[in-house]
N, C-alpha and C positions, 0 to 999 in steps of 0.2 A: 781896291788894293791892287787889282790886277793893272787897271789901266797906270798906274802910280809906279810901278813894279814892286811893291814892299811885298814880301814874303808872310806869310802868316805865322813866322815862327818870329821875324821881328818886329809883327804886331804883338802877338802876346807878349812877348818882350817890355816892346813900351809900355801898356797896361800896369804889367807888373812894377815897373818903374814909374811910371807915372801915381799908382798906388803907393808907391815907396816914400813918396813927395809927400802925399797928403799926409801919412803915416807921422813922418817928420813935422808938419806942418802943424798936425792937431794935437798931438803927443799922447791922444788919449785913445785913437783907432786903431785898427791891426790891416794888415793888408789882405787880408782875407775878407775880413768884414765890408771891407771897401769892394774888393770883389764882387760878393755876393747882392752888394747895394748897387754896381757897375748892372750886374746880369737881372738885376727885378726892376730895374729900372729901363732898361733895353726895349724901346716899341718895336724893334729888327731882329727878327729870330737868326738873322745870321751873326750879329754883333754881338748879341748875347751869348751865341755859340762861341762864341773867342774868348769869353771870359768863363764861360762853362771849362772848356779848354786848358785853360791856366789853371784851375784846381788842380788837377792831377798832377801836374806839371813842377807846381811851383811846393804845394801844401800837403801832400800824400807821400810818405814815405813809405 
């Protein structure tokens, strides 16, 4: 990310978008659930941390 300059705030960004997509795509998912499939599916404890990240963010009011 660093070397790319992309921000980590418009990483979680795409994620969440990019969740948005499948969302549309399957019509039977939630983007949460995608989330949570995104983070246990993660072999990178840092990439999984970005989608750890976007719970709070996007799903906790």
């Amino acid at each position: 990310m660093v070397i790319d300059e992309v921000s980590l705030l418009e990483v979680r960004h795409y994620l969440y978008q990019w969740a948005g997509w499948w969302v549309k795509t399957s019509g039977t998912w939630t983007r949460e659930k995608i989330i949570r499939w995104y983070i246990n599916s993660c072999w990178d404890r840092e990439l999984a941390a970005i989608g750890v990240d976007v719970i709070p963010h996007y799903f906790i009011e």
